[in-house]
C-alpha positions in Angstrom: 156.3 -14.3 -7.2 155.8 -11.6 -4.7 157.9 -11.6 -1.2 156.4 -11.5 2.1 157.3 -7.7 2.1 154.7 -6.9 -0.5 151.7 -7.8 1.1 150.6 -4.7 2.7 150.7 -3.3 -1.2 148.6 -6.0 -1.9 146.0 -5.5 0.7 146.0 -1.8 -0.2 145.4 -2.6 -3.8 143.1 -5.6 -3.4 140.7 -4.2 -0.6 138.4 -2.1 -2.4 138.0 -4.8 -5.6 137.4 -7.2 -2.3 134.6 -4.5 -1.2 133.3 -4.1 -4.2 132.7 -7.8 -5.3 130.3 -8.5 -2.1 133.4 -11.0 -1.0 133.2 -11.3 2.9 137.1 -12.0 2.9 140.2 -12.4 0.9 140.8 -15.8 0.6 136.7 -15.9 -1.1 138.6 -13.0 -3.7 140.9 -15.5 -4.6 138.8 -18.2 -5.3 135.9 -15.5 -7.4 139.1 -14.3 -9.1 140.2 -18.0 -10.7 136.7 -18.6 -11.9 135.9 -14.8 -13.3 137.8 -13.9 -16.4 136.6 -10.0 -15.4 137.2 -9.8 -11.9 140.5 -11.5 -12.4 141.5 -9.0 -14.9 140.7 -6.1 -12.5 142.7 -7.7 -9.9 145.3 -7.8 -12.7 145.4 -4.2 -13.3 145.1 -3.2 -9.6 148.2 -4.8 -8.9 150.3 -3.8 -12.2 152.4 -0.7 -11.4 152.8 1.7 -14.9 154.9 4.0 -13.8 157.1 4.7 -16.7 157.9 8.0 -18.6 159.4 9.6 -21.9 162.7 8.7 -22.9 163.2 6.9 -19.4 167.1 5.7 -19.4 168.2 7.9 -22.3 171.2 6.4 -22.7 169.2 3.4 -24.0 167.1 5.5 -26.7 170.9 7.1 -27.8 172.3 3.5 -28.0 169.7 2.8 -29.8 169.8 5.7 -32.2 173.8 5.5 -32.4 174.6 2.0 -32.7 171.6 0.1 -33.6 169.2 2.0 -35.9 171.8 2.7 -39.0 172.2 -1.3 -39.1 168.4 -1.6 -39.1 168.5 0.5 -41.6 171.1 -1.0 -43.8 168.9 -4.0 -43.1 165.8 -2.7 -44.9 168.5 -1.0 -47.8 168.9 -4.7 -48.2 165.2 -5.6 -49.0 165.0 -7.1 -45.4 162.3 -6.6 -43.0 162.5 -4.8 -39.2 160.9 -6.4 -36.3 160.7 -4.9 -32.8 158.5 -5.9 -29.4 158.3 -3.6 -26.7 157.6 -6.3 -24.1 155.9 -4.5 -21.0 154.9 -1.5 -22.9 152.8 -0.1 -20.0 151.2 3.6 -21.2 153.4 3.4 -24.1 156.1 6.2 -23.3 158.6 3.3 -23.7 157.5 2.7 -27.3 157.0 6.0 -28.6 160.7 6.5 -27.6 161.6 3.9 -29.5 159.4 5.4 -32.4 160.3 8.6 -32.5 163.7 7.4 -32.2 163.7 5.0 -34.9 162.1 7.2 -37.4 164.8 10.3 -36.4 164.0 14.2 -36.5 164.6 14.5 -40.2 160.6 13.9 -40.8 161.0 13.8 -44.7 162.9 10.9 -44.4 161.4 9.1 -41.4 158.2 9.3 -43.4 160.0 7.7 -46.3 161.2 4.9 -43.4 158.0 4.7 -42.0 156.7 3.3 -45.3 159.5 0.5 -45.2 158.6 -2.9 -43.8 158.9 -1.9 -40.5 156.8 -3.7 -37.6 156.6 -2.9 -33.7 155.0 -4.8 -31.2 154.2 -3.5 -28.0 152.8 -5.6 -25.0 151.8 -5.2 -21.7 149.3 -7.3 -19.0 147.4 -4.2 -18.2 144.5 -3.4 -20.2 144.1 -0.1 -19.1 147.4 0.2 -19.9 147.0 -0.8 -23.3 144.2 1.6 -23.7 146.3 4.7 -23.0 148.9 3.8 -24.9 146.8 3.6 -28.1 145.3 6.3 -27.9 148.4 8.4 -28.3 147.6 10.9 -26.2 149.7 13.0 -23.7 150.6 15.9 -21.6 153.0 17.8 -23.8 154.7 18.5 -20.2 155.2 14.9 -20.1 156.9 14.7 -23.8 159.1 17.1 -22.9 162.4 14.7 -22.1 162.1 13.8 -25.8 164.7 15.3 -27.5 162.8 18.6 -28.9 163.6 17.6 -33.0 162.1 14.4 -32.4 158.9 16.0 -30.4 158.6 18.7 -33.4 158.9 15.8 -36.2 156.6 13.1 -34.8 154.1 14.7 -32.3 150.4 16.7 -33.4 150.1 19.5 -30.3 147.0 20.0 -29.3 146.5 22.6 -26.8 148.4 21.5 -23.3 148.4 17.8 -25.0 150.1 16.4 -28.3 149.5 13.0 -30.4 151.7 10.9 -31.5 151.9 11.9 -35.6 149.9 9.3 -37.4 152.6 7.8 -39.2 154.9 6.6 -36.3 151.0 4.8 -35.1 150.8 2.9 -38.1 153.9 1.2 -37.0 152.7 -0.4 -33.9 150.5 -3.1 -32.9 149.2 -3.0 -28.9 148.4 -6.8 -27.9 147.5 -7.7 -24.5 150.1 -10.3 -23.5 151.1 -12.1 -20.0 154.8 -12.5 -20.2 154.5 -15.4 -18.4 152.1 -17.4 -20.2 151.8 -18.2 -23.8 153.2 -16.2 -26.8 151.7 -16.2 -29.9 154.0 -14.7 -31.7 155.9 -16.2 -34.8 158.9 -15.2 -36.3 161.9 -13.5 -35.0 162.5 -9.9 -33.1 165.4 -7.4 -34.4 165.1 -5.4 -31.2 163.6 -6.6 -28.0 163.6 -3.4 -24.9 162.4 -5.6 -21.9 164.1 -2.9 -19.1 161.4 -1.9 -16.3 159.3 -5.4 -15.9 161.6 -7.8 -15.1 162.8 -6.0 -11.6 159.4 -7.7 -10.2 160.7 -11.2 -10.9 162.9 -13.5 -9.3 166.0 -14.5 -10.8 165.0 -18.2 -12.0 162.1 -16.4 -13.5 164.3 -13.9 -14.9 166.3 -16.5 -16.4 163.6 -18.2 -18.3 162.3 -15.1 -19.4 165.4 -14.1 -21.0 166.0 -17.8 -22.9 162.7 -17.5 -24.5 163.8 -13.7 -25.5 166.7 -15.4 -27.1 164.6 -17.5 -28.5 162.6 -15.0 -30.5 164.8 -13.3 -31.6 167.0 -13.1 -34.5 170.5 -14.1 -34.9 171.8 -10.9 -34.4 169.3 -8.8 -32.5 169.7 -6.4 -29.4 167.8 -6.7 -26.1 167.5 -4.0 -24.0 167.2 -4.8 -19.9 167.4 -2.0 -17.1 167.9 -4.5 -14.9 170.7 -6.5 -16.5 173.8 -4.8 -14.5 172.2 -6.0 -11.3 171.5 -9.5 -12.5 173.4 -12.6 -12.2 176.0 -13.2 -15.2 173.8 -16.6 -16.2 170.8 -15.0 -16.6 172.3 -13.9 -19.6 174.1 -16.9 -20.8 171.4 -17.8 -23.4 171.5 -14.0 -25.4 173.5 -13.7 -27.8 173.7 -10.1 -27.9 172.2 -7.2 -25.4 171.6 -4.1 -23.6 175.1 -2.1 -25.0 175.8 -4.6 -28.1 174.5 -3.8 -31.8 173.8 -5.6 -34.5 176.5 -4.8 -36.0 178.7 -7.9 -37.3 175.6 -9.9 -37.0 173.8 -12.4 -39.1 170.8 -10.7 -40.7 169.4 -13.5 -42.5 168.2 -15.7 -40.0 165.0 -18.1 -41.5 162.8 -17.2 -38.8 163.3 -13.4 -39.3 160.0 -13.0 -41.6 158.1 -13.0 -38.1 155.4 -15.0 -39.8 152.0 -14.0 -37.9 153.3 -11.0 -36.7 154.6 -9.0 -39.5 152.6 -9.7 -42.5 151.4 -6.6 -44.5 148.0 -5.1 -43.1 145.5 -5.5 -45.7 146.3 -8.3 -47.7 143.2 -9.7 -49.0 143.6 -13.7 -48.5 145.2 -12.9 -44.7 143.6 -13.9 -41.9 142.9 -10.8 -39.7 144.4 -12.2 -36.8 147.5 -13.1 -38.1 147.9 -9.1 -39.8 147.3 -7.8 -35.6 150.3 -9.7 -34.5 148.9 -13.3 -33.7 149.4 -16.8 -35.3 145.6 -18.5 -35.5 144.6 -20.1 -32.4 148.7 -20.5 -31.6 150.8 -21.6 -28.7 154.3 -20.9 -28.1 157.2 -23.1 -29.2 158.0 -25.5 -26.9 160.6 -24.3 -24.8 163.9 -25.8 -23.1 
């Protein structure tokens, strides 16, 4: 996956974990790595970059808010349920743009939203990632290219740091998830943002990663990608609709939209833990084209 250009970032990355594990080379790294769940995780994480920040790409965030949110919410006027992965969350800036944005600065009636059946997931192959992300935790510096309504309706300050309000947390589910592997996911996606990953991927993998987006997603849903100007035109020959299209006009009634094993109420009594967290029992994804 990675071009002969990268390997000095991979040394730099890789040599202390190589240190560290008591490995006299490299190439005894790699072999420890694909026998040690750990160490291969660590590797993992070394080599992830998470840069990302608040409202990154507003333009996506006021498409979203313009064109896409009042047909999600006509949607759930309807009786109909709201499904949307952040795929590549990193420290969850992405996602809690998308929140925030979903849920709108009038917090009396985002709260009265928020208690709709409304579901997000947000992904990401780096565990410490993951662990930022849910603890909902920043810099209010860094919150500060969130549109200040939306920062006053959905974030708790706390000295020089805020938290994301409680009810916009309730909303999300953090898995850890390898984009490339297995997705145990059922059910369809509304909304799919996808924008800073895929720029470390080459273009057949972008391509497959986009058909199984289409693929999980519902008849009419959006897909976000910062990369999709600069892509080939058939990489996006399998979505129906993305990046600057809405829902609008769209089927909203496809049969795999109840995102079975993803999106089932939290709490019911008779319901398998895993499957409320986001994840079909012991599942594998569809088989794929």
């Amino acid at each position: 996956m990675l071009p002969p250009g990268k390997a000095m970032l991979v040394y730099s990355r890789l040599a202390p974990l190589v240190r560290d594990s008591g490995c006299q080379t490299f190439g005894a790294y790699v072999l420890r790595i694909r026998e040690d769940a750990a160490e291969r995780t660590k590797a993992i994480c070394a080599l992830t970059t998470n840069h990302t920040f608040f409202y990154r790409e507003a333009h996506h965030f006021e498409h979203f808010a313009q064109e896409v949110r009042p047909h999600l919410i006509e949607k759930l006027d309807r009786g109909g349920k709201v499904r949307i992965w952040s795929a590549g969350c990193s420290s969850g800036e992405e996602v809690w743009s998308l929140v925030m944005t979903l849920l709108g600065a009038d917090r009396s009636e985002g709260l009265k939203l928020a208690r709709r059946d409304i579901r997000v997931l947000a992904s990401d192959i780096a565990t410490h990632a993951i662990t930022k992300a849910q603890a909902a935790r920043y810099r209010q510096e860094d919150l500060k290219p969130v549109p200040e309504p939306l920062r006053r309706a959905w974030t708790v300050p706390d000295g020089q740091d805020a938290t994301i309000a409680p009810e916009a947390q309730a909303l999300l589910r953090f898995r850890h998830l390898n984009l490339l592997g297995d997705w145990p996911m059922a059910g369809a996606f509304d909304v799919i943002f996808c924008r800073n990953v895929m720029i470390y991927f080459d273009n057949p993998t972008k391509e497959r990663l986009v058909a199984r987006f289409a693929e999980s997603s519902c008849a009419a849903a959006t897909f976000t990608s910062a990369t999709a100007s600069g892509s080939p035109a058939r990489l996006w020959k399998n979505w129906r609709t993305w990046d600057q299209r809405s829902i609008r006009g769209g089927r909203h009634d496809d049969p795999r939209g109840d995102c079975r094993g993803f999106a089932h109420d939290a709490g019911h009594p008779d319901e398998p833990a895993v499957e409320r967290a986001g994840y079909r029992s012991g599942g594998r994804s569809r088989q794929r084209r």
